[in-house]
KEBA-547922 format. One record per residue: residue in one letter; residue number from 1; x, y, z of N, C-alpha, C, CB in turn. Coordinates in pm, whole numbers, plus 50000, padded with zeros to 5 digits. Atoms other than C-alpha are relative to their C-alpha. Glycine has a CB too. Layout:
BEGIN
REC_A_NUM_X_Y_Z_X_Y_Z_X_Y_Z_X_Y_Z
...
END
This chain:
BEGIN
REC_X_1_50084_49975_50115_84550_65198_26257_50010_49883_49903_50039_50132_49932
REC_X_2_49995_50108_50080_84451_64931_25987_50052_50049_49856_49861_49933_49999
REC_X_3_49952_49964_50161_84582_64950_25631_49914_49967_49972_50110_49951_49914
REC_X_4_50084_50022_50106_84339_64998_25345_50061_49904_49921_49967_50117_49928
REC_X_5_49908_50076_50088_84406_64704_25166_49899_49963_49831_50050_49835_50106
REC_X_6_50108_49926_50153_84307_64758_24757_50131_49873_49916_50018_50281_49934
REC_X_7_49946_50094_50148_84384_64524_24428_50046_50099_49918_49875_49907_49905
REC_X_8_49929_49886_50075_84559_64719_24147_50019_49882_49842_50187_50070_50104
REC_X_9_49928_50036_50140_84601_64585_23760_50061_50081_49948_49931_49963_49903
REC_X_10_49886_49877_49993_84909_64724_23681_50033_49943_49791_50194_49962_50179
REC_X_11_49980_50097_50110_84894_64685_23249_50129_50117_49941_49834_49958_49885
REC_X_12_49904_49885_50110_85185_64851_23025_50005_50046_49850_50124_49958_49997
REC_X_13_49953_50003_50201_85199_64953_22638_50082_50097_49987_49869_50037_49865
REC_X_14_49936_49903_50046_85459_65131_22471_50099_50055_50145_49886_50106_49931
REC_X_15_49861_49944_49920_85701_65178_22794_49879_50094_50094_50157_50114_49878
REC_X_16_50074_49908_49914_85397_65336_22993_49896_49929_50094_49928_50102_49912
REC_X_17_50097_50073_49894_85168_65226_23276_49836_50041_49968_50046_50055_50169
REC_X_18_50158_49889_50012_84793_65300_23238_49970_50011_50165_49820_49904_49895
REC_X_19_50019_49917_49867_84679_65505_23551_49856_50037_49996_50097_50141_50013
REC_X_20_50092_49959_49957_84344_65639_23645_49958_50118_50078_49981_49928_50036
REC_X_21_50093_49866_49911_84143_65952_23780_49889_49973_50022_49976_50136_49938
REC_X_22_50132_49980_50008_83855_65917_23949_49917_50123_50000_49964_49941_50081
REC_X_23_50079_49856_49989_83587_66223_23930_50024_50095_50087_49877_49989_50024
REC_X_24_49943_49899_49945_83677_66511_24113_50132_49999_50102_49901_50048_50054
REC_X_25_49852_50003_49897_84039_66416_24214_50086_50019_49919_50047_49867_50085
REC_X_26_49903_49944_50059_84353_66521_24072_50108_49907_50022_50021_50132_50042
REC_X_27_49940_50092_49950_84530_66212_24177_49997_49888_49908_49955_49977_50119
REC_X_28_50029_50089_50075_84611_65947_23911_50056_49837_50085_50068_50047_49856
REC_X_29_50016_50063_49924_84596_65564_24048_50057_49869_49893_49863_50020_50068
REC_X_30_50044_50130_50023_84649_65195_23943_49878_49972_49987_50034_49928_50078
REC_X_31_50183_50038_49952_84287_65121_23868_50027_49827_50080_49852_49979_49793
REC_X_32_50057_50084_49944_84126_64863_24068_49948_50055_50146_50085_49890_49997
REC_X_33_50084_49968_49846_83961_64854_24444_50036_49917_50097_49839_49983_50001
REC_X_34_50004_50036_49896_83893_64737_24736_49905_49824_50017_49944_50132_50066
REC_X_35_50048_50075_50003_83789_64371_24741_49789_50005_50130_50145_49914_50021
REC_X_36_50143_49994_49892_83378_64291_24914_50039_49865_50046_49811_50013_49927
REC_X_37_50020_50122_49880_83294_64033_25177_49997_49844_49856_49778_50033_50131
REC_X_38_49983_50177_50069_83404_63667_25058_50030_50021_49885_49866_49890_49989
REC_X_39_49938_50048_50143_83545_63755_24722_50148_50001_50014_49959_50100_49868
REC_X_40_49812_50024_49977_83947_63653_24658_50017_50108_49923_50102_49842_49933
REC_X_41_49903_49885_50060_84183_63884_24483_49937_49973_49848_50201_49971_50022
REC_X_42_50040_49997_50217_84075_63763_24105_49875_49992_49997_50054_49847_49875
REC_X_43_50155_49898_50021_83712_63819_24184_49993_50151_49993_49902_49981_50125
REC_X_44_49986_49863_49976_83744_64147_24304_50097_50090_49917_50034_50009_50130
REC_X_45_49934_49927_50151_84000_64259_24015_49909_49930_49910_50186_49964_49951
REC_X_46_50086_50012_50101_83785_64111_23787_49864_50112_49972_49956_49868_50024
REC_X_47_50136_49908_49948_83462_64333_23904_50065_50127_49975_49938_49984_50177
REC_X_48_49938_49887_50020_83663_64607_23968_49965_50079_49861_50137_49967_50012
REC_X_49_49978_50015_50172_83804_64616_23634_49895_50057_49917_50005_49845_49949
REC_X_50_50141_50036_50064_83485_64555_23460_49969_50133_50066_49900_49842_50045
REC_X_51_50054_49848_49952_83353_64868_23676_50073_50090_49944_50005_50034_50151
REC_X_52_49940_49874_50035_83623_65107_23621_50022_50037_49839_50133_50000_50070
REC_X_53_49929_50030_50133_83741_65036_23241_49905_49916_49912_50143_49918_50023
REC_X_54_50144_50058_50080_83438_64813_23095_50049_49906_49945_49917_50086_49890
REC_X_55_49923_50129_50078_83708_64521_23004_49927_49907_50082_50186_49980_50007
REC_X_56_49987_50100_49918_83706_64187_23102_50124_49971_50019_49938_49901_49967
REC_X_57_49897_50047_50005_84004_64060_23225_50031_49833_50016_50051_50073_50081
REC_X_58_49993_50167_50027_84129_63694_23128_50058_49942_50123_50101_49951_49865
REC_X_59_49993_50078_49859_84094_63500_23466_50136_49936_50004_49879_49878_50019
REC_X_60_49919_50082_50031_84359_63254_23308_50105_50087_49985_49966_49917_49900
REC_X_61_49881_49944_50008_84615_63521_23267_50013_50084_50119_50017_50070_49876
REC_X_62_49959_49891_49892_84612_63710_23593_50115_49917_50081_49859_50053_50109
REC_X_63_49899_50027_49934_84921_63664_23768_50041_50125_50071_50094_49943_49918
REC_X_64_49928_49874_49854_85106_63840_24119_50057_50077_49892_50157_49937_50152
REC_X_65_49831_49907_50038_85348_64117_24021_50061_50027_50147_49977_50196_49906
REC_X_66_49928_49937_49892_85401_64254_24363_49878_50074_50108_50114_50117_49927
REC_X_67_50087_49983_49901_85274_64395_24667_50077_50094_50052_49959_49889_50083
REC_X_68_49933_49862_50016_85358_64755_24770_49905_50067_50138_49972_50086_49814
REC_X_69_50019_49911_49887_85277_64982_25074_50049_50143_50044_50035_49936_50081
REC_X_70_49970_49871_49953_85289_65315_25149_49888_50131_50066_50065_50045_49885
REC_X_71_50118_49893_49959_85082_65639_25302_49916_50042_49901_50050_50126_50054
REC_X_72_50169_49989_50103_84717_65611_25167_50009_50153_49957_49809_49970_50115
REC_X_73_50038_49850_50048_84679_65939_24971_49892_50062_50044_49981_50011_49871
REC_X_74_50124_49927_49920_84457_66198_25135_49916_49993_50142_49913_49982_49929
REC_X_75_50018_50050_49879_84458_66008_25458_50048_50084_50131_50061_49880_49993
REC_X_76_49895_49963_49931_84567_66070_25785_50132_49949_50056_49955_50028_50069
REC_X_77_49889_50021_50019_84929_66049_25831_50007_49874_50098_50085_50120_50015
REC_X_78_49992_50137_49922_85022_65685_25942_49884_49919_49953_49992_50018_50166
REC_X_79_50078_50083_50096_84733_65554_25721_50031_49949_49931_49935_50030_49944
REC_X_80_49970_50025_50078_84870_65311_25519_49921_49910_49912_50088_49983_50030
REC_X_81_50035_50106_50116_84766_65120_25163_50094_49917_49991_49980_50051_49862
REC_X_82_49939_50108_50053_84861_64791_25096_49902_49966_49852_50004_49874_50124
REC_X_83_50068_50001_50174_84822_64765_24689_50107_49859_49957_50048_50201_49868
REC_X_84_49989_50109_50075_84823_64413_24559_49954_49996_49892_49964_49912_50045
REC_X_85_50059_49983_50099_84891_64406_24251_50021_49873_49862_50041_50137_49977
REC_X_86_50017_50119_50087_84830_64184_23932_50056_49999_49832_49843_49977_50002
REC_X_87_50021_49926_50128_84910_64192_23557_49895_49912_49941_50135_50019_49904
REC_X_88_50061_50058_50042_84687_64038_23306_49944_50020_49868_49947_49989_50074
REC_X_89_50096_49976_50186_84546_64006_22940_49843_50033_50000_49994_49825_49891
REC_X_90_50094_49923_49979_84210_64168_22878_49915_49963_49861_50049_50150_50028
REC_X_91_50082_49976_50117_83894_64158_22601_49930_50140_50042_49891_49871_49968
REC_X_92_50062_49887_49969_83747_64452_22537_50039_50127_49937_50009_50011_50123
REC_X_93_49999_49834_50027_83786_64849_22461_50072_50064_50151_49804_50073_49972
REC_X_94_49993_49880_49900_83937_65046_22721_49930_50106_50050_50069_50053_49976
REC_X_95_50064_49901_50022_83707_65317_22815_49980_50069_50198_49852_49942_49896
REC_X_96_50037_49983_49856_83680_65497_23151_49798_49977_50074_50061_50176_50017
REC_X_97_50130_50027_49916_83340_65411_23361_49968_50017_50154_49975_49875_49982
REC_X_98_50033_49998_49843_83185_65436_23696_50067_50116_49998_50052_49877_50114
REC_X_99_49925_49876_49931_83389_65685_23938_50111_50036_49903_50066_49964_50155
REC_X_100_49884_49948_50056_83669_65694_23669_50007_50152_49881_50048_49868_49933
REC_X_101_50074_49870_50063_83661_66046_23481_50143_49978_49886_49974_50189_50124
REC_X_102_49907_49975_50107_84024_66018_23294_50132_49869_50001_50064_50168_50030
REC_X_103_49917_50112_49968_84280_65712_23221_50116_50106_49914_49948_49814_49937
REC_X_104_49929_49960_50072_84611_65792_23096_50139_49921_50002_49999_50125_50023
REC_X_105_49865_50085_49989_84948_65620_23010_50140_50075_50060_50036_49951_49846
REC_X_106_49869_49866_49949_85231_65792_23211_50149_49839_50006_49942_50122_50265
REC_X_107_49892_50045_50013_85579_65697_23247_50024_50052_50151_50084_50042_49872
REC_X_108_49954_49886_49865_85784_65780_23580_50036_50089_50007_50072_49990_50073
REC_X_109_49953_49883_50039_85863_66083_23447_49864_50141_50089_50008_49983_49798
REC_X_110_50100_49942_49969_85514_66156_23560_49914_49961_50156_49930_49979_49882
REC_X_111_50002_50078_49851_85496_66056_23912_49951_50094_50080_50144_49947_50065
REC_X_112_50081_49929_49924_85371_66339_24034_49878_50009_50050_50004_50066_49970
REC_X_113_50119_49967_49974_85068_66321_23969_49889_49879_50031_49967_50079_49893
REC_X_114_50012_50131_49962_85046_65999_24121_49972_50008_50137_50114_49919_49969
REC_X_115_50018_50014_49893_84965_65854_24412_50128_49989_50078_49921_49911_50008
REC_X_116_49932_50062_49919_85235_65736_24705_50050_49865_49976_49939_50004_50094
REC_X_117_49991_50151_50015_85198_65410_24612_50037_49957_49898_49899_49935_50016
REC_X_118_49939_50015_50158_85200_65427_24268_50179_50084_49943_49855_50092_49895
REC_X_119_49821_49972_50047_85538_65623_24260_50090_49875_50051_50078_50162_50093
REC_X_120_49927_50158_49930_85638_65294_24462_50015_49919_49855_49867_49886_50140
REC_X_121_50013_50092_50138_85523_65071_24184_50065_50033_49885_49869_49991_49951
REC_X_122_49962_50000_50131_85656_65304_23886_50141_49985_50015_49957_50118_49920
REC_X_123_49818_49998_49994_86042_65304_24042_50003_49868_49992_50097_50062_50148
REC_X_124_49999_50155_49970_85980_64928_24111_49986_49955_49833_49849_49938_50120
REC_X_125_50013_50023_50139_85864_64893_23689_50087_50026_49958_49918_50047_49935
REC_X_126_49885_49948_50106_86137_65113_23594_50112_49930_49977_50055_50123_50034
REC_X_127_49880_50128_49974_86416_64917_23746_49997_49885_49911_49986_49928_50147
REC_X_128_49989_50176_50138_86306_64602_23546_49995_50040_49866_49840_49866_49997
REC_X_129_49990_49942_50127_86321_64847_23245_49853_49942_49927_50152_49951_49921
REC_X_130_50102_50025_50065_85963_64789_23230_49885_50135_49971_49950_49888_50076
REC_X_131_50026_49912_50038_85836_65143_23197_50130_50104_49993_49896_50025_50064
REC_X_132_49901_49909_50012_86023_65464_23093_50009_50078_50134_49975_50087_49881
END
């Protein structure tokens, strides 16, 4: 089986990650997607982005954080995501858009209501005492 392989801007304030819901799922996410034909990783988080949240994000500040893998949520078992992810400075408003219905700042306290992947990422933040 192939891994879904998806971009992720992973931003923090206040000791918390911002996360994502899209419309009828109960599953909060890293926003970003799935790159299209011929764009690199900072096109396709850029777009993304811009789709889900209505920012721009500053080309000049995107930098790696990490790269994370685990069983795609809602898949079938042995489906895995590979979530590359980025941090980066932003203009703009925050606001949910497109498929996104609810953003919210969680901590790992709140991992539940997370994806697989993203409980990966928030133990991986916590450790560097970069979320609560």
């Amino acid at each position: 089986m192939t891994d879904i392989d998806k971009l992720a801007w992973l931003h923090i304030e206040n000791k918390k990650l911002l996360c994502a819901r899209s419309k009828g799922k109960e599953t909060f996410y890293s926003p970003g997607g799935k790159r299209e034909a011929g764009e690199t990783d900072q096109q396709a988080l850029l777009r993304e982005i811009k789709e889900e949240l209505s920012i721009d994000l500053l080309p000049e500040t995107i930098n790696h954080a990490g790269t994370f893998k685990a069983q795609a949520h809602g898949k079938p078992k042995g489906t895995m995501v590979k979530m590359t992810c980025y941090y980066g400075e932003y203009t703009g408003n925050i606001t949910p858009a497109a498929e996104i219905e609810e953003i919210a700042w969680l901590s790992s306290a709140d991992k539940e209501k997370c994806s697989v992947v993203t409980h990966i990422i928030m133990d991986w933040l916590k450790s560097d005492g970069l979320i609560d």
